[in-house]
N, C-alpha and C positions, 0 to 999 in steps of 0.2 A: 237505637238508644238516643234517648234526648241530651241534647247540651246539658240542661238543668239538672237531671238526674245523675244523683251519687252511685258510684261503684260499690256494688257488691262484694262481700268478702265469702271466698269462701271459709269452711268451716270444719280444716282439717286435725285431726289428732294429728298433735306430733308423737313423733315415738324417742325415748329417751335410749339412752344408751344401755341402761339395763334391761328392757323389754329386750332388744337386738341380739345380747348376747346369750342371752337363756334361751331364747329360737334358736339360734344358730347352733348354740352345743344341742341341745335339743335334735335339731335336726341333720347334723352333722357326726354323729355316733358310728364310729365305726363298730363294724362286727365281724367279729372271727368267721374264720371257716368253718367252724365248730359249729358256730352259733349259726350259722344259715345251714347247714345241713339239716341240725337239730328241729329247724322252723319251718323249712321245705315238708319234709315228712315223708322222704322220698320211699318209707318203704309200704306206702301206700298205691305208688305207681305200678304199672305191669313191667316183667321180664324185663320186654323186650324196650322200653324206654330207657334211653342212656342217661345217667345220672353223674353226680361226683363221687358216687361210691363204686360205680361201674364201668368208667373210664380207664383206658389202658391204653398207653403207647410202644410201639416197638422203639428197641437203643437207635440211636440216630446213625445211620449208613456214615455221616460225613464227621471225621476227624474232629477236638476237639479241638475248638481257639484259645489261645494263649496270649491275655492282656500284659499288657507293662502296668505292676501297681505304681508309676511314678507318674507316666503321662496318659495313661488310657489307652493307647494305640496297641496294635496288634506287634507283639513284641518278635523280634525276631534273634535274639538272644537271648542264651540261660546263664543266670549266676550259677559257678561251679560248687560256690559255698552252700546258698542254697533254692536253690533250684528254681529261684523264678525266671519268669522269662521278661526281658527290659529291651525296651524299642531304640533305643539308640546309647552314644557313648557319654553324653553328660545326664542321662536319667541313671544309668551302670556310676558313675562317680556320686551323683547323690544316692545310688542306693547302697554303695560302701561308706559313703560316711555316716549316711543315717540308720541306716537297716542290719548291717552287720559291725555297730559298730560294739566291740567286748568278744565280736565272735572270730576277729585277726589280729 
């Protein structure tokens, strides 16, 4: 490129903020379970191909886990009122003053 010579522009579309959002919902659409079964067409396949209408699992061999609705953790106490289980003793005091409370 010469000294003398002017820079080029290029010559882009800009895209405004309505374009962006009508793509984005657009292509962003969630779909039910329903709605992809429905569209798969899965009773077009044979037998022996596993589907989501032909999928089975056996009950799980291993116990179930028992969260703390206060902090998340695997709770190792049950309220005797009612019967959750809460991971330590200040998530059990917010859960008597918030959770039962009208029920002591």
């Amino acid at each position: 490129m010469a000294v003398d010579e002017p820079k080029r522009r290029s010559k882009k579309k800009k895209r405004t903020s309505k374009d962006n959002s009508n793509s984005w919902n657009a292509a962003q659409k969630c779909k039910t379970l329903q709605e992809i079964v429905d569209e798969a067409q899965y009773d077009l396949y044979p037998s022996w191909v596993p589907t989501f209408e032909s999928v089975a699992a056996k009950p799980s061999v291993y116990p179930k886990r028992s969260f703390c609705k206060i902090t998340g953790l695997i709770g190792k106490y049950k309220c005797p009122v009612t019967g959750d289980y809460l991971a330590t003793l200040p998530a059990f005091e917010t859960h008597r003053e918030t959770r039962l409370k009208g029920l002591i």
